[in-house]
GUVOZA-801661 format. One record per residue: residue number from 1; residue in one letter; x, y, z of N, C-alpha, C in turn. Coordinates in steps of 0.02 Angstrom, whole numbers, plus 50000, padded with zeros to 5 digits. Example, Ala and Ser with C-alpha at 12.3 -4.5 7.8 and 13.67 -1.06 7.14 Angstrom:
# GUVOZA-801661
    k  r     nu     nv     nw    cau    cav    caw     cu     cv     cw
    1  A  50660  49716  50390  50615  49775  50390  50660  49835  50390
    2  S  50642  49888  50354  50684  49947  50357  50645  50002  50394
END
This chain:
# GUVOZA-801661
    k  r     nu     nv     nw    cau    cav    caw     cu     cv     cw
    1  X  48947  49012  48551  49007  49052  48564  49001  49121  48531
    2  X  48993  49188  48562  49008  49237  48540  49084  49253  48495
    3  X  49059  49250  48425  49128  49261  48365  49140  49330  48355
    4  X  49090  49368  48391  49090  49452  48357  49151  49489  48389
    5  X  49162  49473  48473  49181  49514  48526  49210  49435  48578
    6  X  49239  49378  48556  49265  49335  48603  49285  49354  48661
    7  X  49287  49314  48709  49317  49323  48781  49352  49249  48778
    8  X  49435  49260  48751  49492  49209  48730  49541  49222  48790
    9  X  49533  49141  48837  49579  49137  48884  49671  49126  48844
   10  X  49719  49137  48842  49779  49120  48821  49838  49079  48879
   11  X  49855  49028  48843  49924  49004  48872  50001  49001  48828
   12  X  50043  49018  48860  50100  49022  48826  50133  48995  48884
   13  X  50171  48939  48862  50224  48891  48900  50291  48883  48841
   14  X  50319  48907  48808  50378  48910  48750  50433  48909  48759
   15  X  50443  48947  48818  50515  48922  48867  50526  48944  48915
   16  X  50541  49002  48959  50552  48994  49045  50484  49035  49059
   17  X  50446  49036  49015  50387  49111  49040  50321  49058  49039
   18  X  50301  49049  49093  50217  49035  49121  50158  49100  49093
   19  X  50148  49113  49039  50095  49169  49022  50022  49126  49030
   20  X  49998  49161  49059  49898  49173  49035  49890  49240  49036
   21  X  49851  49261  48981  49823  49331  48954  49734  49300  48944
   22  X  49714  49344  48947  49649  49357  48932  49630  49427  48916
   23  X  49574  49422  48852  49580  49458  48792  49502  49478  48768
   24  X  49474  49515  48761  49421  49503  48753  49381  49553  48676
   25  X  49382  49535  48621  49391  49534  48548  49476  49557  48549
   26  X  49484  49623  48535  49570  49650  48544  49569  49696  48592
   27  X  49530  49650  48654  49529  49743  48692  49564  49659  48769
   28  X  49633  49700  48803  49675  49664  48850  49658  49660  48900
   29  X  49636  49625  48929  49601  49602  49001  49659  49613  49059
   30  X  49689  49569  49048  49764  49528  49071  49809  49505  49057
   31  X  49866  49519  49078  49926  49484  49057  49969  49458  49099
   32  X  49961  49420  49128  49998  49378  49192  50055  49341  49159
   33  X  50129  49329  49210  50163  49301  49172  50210  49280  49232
   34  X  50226  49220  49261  50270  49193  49309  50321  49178  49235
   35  X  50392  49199  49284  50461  49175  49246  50488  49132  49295
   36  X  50540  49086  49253  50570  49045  49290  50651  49063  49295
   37  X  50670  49132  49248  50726  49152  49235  50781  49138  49282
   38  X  50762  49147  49347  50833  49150  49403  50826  49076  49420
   39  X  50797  49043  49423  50817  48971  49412  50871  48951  49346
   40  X  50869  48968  49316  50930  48951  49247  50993  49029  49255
   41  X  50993  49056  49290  51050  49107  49299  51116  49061  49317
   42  X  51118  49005  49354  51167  48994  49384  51211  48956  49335
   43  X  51158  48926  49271  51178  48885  49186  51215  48934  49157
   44  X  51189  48995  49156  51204  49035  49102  51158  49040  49038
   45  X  51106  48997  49048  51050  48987  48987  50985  48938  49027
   46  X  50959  48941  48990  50882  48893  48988  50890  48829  48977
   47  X  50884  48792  49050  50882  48712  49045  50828  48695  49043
   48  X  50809  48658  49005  50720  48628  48984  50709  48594  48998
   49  X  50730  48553  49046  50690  48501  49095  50683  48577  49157
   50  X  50713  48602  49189  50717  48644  49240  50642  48696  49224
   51  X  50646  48718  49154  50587  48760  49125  50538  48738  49128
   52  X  50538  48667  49098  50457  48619  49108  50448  48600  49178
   53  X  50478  48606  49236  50463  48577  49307  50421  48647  49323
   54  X  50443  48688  49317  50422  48768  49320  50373  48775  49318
   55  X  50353  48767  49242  50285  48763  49207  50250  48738  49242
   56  X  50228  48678  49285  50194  48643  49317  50179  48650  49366
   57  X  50220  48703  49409  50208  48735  49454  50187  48814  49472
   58  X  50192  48839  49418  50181  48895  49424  50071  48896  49375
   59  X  50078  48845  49352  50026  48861  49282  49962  48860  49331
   60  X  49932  48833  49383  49872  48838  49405  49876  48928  49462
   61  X  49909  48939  49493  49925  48988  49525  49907  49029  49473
   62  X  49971  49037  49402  49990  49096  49376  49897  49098  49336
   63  X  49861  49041  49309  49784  49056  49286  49736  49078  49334
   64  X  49741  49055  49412  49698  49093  49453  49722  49143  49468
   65  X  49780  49177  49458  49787  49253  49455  49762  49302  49388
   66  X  49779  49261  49325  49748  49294  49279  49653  49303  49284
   67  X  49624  49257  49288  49526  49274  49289  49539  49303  49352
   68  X  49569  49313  49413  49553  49364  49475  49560  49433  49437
   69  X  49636  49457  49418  49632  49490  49380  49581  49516  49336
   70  X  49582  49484  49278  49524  49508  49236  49438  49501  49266
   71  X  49443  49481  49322  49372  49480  49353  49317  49436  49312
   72  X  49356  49374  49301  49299  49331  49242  49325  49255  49266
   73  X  49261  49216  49253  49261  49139  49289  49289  49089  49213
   74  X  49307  49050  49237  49298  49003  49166  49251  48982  49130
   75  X  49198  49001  49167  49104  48967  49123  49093  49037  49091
   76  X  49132  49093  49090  49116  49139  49044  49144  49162  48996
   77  X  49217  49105  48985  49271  49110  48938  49232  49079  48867
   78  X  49243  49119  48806  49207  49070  48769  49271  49013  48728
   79  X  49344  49046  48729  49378  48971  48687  49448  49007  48734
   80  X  49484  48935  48742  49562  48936  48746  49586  48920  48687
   81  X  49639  48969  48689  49715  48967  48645  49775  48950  48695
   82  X  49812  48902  48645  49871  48869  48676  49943  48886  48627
   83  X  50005  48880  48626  50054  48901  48604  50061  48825  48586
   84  X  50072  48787  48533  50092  48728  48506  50156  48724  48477
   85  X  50203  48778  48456  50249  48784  48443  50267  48838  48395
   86  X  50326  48867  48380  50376  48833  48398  50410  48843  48453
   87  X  50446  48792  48501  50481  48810  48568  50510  48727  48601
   88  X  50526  48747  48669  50557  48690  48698  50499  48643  48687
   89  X  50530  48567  48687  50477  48522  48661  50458  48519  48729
   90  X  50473  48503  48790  50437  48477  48867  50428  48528  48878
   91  X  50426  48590  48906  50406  48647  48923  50343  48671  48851
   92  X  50314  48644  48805  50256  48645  48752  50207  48614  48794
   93  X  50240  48556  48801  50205  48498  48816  50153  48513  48877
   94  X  50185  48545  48925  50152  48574  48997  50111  48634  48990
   95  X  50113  48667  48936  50051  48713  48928  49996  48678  48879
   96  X  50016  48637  48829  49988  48613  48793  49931  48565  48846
   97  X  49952  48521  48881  49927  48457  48918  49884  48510  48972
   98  X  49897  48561  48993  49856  48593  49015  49792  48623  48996
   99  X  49817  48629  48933  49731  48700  48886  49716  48620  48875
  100  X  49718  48565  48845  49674  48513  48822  49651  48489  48913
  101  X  49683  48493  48961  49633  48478  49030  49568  48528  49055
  102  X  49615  48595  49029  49524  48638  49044  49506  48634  48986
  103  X  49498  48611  48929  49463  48604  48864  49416  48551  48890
  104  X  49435  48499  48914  49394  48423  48914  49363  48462  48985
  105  X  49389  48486  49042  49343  48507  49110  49291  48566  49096
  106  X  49300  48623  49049  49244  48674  49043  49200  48663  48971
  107  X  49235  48611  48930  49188  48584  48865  49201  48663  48815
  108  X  49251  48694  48826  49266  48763  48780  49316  48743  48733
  109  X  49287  48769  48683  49334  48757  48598  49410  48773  48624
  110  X  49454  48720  48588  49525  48754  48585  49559  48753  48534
  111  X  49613  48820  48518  49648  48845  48460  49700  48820  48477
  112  X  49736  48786  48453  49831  48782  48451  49856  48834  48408
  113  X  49887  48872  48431  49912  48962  48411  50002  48946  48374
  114  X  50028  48960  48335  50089  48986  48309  50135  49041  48387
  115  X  50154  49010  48410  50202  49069  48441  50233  49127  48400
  116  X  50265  49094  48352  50286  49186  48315  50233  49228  48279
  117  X  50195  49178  48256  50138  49222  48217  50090  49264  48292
  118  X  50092  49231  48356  50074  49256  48399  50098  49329  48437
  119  X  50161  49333  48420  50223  49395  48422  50190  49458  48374
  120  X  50174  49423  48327  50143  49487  48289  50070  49502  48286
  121  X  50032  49461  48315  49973  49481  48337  49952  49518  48424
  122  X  50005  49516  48461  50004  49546  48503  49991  49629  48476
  123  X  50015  49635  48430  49999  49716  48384  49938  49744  48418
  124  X  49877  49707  48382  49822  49724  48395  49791  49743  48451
  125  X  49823  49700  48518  49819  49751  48585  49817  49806  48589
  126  X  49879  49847  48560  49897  49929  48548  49911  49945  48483
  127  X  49859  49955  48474  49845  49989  48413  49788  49973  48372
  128  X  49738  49925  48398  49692  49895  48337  49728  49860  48305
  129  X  49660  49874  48246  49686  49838  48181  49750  49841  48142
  130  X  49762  49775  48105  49843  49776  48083  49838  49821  48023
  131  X  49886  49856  47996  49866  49885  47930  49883  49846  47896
  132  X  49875  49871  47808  49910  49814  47739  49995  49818  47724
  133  X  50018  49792  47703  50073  49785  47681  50130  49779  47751
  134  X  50107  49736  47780  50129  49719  47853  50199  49694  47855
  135  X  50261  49701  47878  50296  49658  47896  50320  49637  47966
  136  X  50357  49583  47988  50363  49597  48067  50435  49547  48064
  137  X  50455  49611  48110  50545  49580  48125  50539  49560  48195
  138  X  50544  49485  48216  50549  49467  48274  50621  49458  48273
  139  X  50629  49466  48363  50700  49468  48378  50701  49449  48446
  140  X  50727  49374  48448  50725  49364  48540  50775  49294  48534
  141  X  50766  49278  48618  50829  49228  48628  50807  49159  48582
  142  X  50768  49154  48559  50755  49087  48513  50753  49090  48430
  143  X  50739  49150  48418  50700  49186  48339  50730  49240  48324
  144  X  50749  49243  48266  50754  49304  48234  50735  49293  48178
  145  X  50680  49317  48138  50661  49324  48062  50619  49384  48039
  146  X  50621  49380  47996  50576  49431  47956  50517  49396  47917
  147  X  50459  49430  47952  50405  49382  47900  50368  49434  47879
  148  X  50318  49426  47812  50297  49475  47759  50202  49442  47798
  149  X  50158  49477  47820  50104  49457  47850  50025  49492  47820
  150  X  49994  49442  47751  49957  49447  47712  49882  49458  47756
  151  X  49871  49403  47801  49833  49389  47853  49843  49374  47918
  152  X  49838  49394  47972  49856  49364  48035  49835  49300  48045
  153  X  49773  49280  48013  49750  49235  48030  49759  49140  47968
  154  X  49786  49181  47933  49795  49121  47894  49844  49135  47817
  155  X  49887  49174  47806  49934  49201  47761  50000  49227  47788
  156  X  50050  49198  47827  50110  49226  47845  50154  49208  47792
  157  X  50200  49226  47814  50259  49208  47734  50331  49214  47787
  158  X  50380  49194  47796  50454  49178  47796  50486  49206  47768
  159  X  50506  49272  47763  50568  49317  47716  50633  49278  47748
  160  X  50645  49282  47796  50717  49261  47822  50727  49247  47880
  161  X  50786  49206  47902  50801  49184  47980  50862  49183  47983
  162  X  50869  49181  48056  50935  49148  48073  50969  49072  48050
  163  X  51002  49064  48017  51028  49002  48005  51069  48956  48082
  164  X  51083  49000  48144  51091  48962  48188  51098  49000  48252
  165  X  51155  49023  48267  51120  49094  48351  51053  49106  48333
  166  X  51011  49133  48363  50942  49169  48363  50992  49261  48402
  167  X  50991  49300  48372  51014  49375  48405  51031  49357  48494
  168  X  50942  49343  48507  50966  49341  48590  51010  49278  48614
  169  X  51017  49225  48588  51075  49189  48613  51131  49195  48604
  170  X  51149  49229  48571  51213  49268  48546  51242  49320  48598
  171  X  51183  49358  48626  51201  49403  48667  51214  49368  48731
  172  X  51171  49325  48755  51179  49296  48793  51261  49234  48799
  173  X  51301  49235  48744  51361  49168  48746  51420  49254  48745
  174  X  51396  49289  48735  51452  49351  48719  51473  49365  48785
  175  X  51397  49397  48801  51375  49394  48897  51436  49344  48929
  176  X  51419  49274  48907  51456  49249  48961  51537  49227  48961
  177  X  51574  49268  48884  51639  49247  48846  51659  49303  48892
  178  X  51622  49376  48904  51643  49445  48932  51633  49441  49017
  179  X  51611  49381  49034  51602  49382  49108  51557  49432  49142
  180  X  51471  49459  49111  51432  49461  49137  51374  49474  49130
  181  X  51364  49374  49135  51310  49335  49192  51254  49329  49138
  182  X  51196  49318  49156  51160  49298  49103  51086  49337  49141
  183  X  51030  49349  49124  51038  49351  49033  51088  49405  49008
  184  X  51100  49385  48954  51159  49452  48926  51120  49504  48897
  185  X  51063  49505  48848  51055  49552  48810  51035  49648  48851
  186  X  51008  49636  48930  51012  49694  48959  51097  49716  48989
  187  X  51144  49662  48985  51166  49704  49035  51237  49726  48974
  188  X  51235  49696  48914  51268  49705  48858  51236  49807  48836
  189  X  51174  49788  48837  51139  49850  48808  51150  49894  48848
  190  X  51173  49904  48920  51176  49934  48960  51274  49972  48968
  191  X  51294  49928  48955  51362  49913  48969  51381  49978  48876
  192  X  51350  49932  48833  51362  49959  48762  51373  50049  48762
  193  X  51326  50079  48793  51321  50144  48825  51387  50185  48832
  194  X  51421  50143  48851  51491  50166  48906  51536  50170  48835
  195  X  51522  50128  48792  51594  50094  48749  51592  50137  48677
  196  X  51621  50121  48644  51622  50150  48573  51624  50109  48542
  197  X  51572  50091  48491  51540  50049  48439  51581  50051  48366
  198  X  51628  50083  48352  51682  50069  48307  51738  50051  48326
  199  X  51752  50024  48405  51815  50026  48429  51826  49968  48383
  200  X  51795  49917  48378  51822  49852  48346  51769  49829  48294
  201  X  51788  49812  48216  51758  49799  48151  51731  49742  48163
  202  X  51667  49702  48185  51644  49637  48195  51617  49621  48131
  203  X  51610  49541  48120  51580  49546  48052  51508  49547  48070
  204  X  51487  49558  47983  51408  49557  47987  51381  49490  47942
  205  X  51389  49415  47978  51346  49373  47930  51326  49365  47885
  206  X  51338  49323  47832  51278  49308  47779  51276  49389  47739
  207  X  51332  49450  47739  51316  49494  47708  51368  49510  47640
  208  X  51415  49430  47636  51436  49444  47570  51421  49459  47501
  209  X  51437  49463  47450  51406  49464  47390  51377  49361  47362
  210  X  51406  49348  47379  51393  49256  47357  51333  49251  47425
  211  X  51327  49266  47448  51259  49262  47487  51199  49303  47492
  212  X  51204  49349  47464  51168  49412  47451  51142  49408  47403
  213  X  51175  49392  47331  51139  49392  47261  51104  49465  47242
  214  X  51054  49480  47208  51042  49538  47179  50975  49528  47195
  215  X  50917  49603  47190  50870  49610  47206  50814  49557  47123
  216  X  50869  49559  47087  50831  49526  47030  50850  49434  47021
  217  X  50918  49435  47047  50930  49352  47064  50951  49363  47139
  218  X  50908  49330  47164  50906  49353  47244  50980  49293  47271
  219  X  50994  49297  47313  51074  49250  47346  51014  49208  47383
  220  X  51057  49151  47406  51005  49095  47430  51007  49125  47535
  221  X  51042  49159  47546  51057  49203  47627  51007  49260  47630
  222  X  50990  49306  47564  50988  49360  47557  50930  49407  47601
  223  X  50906  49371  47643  50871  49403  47707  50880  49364  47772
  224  X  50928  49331  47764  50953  49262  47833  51011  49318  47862
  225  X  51032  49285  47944  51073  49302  47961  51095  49231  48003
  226  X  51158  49271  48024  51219  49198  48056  51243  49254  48111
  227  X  51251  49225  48167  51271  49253  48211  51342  49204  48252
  228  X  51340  49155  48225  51373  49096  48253  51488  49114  48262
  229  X  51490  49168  48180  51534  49189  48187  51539  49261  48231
  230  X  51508  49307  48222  51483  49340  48274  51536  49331  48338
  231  X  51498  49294  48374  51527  49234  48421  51579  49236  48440
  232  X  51621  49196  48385  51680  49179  48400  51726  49222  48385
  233  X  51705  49279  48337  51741  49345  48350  51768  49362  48403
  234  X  51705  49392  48446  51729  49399  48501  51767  49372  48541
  235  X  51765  49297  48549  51797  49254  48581  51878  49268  48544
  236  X  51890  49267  48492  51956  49279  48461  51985  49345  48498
  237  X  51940  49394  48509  51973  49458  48534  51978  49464  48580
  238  X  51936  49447  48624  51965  49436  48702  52022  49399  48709
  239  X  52027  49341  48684  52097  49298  48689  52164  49336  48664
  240  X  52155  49388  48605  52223  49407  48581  52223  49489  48633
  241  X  52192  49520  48672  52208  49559  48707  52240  49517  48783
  242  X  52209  49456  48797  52225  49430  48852  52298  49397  48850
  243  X  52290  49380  48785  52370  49362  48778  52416  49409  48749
  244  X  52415  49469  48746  52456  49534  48751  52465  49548  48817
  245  X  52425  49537  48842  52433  49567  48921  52414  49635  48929
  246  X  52366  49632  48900  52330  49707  48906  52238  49681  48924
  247  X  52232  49766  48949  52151  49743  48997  52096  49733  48929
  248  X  52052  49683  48955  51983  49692  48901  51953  49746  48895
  249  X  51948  49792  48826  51900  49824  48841  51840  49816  48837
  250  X  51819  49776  48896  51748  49750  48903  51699  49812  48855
  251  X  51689  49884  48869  51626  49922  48855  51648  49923  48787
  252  X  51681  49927  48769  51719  49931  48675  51681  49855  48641
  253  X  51680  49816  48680  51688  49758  48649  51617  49744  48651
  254  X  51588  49756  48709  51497  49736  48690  51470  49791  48645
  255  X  51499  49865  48645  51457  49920  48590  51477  49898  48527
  256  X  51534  49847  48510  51566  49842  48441  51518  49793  48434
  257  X  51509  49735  48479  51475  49656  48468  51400  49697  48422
  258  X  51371  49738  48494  51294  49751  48478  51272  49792  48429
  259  X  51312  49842  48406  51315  49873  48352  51324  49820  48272
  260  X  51363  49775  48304  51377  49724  48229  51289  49683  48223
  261  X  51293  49664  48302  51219  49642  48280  51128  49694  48252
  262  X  51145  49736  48295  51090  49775  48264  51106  49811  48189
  263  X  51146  49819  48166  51175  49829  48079  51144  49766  48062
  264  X  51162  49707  48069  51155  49700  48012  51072  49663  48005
  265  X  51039  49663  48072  50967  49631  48085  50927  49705  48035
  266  X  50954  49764  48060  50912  49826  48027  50911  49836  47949
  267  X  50986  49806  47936  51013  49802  47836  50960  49775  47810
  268  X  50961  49706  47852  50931  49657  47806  50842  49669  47796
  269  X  50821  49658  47867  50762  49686  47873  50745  49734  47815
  270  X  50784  49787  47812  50746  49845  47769  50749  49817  47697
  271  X  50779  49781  47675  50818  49734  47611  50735  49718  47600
  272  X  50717  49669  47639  50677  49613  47642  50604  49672  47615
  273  X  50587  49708  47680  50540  49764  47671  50527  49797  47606
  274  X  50584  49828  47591  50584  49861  47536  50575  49815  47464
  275  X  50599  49752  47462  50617  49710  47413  50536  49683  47401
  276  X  50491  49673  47456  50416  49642  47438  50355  49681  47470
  277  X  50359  49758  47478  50311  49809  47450  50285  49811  47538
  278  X  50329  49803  47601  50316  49816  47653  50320  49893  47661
  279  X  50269  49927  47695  50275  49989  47719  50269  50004  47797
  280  X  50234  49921  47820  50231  49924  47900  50274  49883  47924
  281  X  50298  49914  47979  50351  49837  48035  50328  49820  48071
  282  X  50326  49787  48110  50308  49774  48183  50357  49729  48214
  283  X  50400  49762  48278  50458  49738  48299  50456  49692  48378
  284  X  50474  49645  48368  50430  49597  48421  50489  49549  48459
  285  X  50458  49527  48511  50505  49478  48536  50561  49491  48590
  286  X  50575  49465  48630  50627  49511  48689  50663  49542  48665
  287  X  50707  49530  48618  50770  49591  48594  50730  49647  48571
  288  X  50676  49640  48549  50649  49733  48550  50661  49767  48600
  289  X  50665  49749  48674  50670  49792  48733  50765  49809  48714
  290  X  50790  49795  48650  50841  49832  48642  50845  49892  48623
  291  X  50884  49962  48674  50861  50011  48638  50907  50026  48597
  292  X  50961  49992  48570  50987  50024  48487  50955  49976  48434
  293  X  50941  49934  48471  50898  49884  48401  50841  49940  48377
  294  X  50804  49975  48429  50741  50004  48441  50752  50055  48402
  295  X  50809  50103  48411  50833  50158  48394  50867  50152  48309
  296  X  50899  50112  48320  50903  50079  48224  50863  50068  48159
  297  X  50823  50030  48218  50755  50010  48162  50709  50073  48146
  298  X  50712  50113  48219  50662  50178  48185  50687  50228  48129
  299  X  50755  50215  48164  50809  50279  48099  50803  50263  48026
  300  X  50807  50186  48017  50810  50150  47933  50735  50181  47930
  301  X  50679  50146  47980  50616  50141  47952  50604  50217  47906
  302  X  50624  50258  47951  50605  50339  47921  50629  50348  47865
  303  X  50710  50340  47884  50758  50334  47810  50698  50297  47749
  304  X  50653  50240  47750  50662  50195  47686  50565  50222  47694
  305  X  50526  50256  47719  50447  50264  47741  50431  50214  47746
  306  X  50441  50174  47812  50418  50111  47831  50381  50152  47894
  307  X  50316  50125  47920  50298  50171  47981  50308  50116  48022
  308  X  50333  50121  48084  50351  50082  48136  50322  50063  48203
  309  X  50300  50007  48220  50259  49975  48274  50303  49951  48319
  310  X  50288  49975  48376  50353  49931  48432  50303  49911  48495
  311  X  50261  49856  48495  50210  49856  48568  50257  49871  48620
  312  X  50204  49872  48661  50258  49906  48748  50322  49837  48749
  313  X  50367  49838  48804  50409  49816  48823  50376  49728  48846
  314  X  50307  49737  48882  50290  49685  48925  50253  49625  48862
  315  X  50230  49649  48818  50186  49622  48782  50236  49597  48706
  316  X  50316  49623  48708  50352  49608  48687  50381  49514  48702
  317  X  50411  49527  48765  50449  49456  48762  50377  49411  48783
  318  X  50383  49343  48794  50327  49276  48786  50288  49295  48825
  319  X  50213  49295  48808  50157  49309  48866  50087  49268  48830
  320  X  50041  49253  48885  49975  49237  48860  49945  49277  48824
  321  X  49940  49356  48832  49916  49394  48794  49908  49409  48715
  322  X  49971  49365  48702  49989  49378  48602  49927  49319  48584
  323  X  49957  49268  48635  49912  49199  48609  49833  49211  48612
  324  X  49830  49238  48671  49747  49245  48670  49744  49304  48615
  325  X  49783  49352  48598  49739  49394  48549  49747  49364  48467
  326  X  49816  49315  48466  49787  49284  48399  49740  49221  48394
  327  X  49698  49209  48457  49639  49172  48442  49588  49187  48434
  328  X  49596  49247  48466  49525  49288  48473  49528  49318  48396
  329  X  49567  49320  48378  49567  49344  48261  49552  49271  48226
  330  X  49559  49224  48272  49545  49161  48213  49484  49129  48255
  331  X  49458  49145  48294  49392  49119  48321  49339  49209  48278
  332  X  49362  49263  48284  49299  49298  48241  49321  49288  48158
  333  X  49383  49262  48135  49376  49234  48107  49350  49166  48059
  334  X  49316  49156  48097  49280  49088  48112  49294  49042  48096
  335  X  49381  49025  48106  49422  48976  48128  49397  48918  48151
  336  X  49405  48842  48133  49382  48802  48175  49427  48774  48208
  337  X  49430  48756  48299  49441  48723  48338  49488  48674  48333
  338  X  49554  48676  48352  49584  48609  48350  49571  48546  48376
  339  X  49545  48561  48405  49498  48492  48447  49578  48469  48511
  340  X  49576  48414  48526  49624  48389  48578  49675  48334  48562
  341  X  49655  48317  48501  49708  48282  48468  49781  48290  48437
  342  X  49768  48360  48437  49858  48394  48405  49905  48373  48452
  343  X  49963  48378  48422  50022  48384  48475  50073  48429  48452
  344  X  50120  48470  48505  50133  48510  48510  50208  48486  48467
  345  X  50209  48551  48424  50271  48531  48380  50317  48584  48377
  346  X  50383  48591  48389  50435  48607  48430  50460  48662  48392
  347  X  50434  48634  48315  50496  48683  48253  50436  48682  48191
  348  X  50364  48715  48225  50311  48727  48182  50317  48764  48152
  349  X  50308  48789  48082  50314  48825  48041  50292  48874  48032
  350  X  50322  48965  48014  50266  49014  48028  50195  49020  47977
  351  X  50219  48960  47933  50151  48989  47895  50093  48931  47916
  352  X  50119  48881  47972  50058  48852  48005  50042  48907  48085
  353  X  49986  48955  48050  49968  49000  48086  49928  48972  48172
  354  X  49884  48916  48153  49869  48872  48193  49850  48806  48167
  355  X  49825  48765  48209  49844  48676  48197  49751  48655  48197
END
């Protein structure tokens, strides 16, 4: 197996997105990606039996479009990477049960990959190498945390999470309290535009003093967020305008929501950054295609000299491409092989980088 310059096929099956990427050391071949999104529009969210039927149908198509694409056979791939978690457990299962079928049919090594630690190795696509003092704020409909990143390949660390919304499901239950449609987080961001972002004081989570603690006795929250009240904020304010008998102000109410959420993801973040000697970000995950999240994070970053990484839009939300480029760092890393015995685990931990 060439370790210098790999040629790493990727699968990502994590929840409605069919990715294969192919990668070849950090230089991007392909990035193919069937969604199953308008199949779950009519829910209002992601049903995971509906996501894993998907998967199964789209995964041989969506891989013979990726090697057409990249113009490469499978006898010249030297290892697959697979997404093992964290994500829907049956929709794992169908990318997983797949990379161990071309593992056992082409006899090529396979990596079981970290999905979030995979979020931040998509970096290396654009831009090379990661620099030192790394941090990376993911932000999407499943995840939101801040992790401090020593090694891509085997040193992540956990600064903070969501204790229960993930940002994008939040946007998405607000989406559907304000009547429009799902997914929410574009048409909230879109809508936000129109409205004025102080019309209404939303809270900001987990940002009291009894949860916060001090930079020297840290609070047991003090880089977590909660979005759960968030939520029901809104839900409270729509109800007491509706029962006045006065109109929603729908655009007031998503710039107040999204403004409460990007405050306090950018507070904390920089908290976290500043608090353990981060000078790099890297902002990942579908809610990056937010542009006041986008526009927030760059303003603090400058404010605090954090220099700021935002990969393109596409290489942002779930794709094969992150996965294949964090295998292709732990195969020239000279990573060994998970072999075919793992199983895919739902709520894997970021500092199990791979299995």
């Amino acid at each position: 197996m060439n370790r210098s310059e790999p040629l790493v096929l990727g699968i990502e099956s994590s929840c409605d997105e069919t990715g294969v990427g192919i990668v070849r050391g950090d230089t991007l071949l392909t990035n193919t990606v069937s969604s199953s999104m308008e199949e779950h529009v009519r829910f209002g969210g992601v049903i995971p039996e509906i996501a894993s039927r998907a998967h199964l149908d789209a995964f041989v198509p969506t891989l013979q479009q990726a090697l057409d694409e990249a113009g490469v056979t499978l006898d010249e791939v030297d290892a697959l990477a697979v997404t093992s978690g964290p994500g829907l457990a049956g929709a794992l299962m169908v990318g997983v049960c797949a990379a161990k079928a071309l593992a056992v049919a082409t006899g090529k090594p396979l990596y079981a990959i970290n999905h979030l630690v995979a979020h931040v190795g998509v970096g290396l696509l654009d831009g090379g190498e990661l620099p030192e003092n790394l941090g990376a704020l993911l932000v999407s409909g499943g995840h939101t945390e801040i992790l401090r990143v020593k090694s891509i390949t085997d040193d992540v660390e956990l600064l903070g999470s969501t204790i229960d919304d993930a940002a994008g499901e939040a946007y998405d239950k607000v989406a559907r309290i304000l009547g429009l449609g799902y997914p929410g987080g574009p048409v909230i961001d879109k809508l936000a535009k129109e409205g004025n972002p102080k019309a209404i004081r939303f809270p900001r989570g987990l940002s009291q003093p009894k949860y916060m603690g001090s930079a020297e006795q840290p609070g047991r929250h003090r880089y977590d967020w909660s979005f759960s009240g968030l939520k029901t904020a809104v839900a409270r304010a729509v109800e007491q305008f509706e029962a006045a008998g006065q109109e929603v102000p729908v655009a007031d109410i998503a710039a107040s929501f999204q403004e409460a959420v990007v405050d306090v993801i950018t507070a904390k973040a920089m908290l976290a950054c500043t608090e353990h000697g981060i000078t790099n970000l890297l902002l990942g995950g579908g809610v990056a295609a937010n542009s006041r999240l986008r526009e927030l994070t760059a303003e603090r970053c400058a404010a605090n000299g954090i220099t700021l990484r935002v990969p393109p839009i596409n290489l942002c939300t779930d794709n094969g491409a992150m996965v294949a480029a964090l295998g292709s760092q732990i195969v020239m890393a000279g990573g060994e092989p998970s072999g075919i015995a793992f199983a895919p685990d739902s709520s894997m931990p970021v500092t199990s980088v791979h299995l």
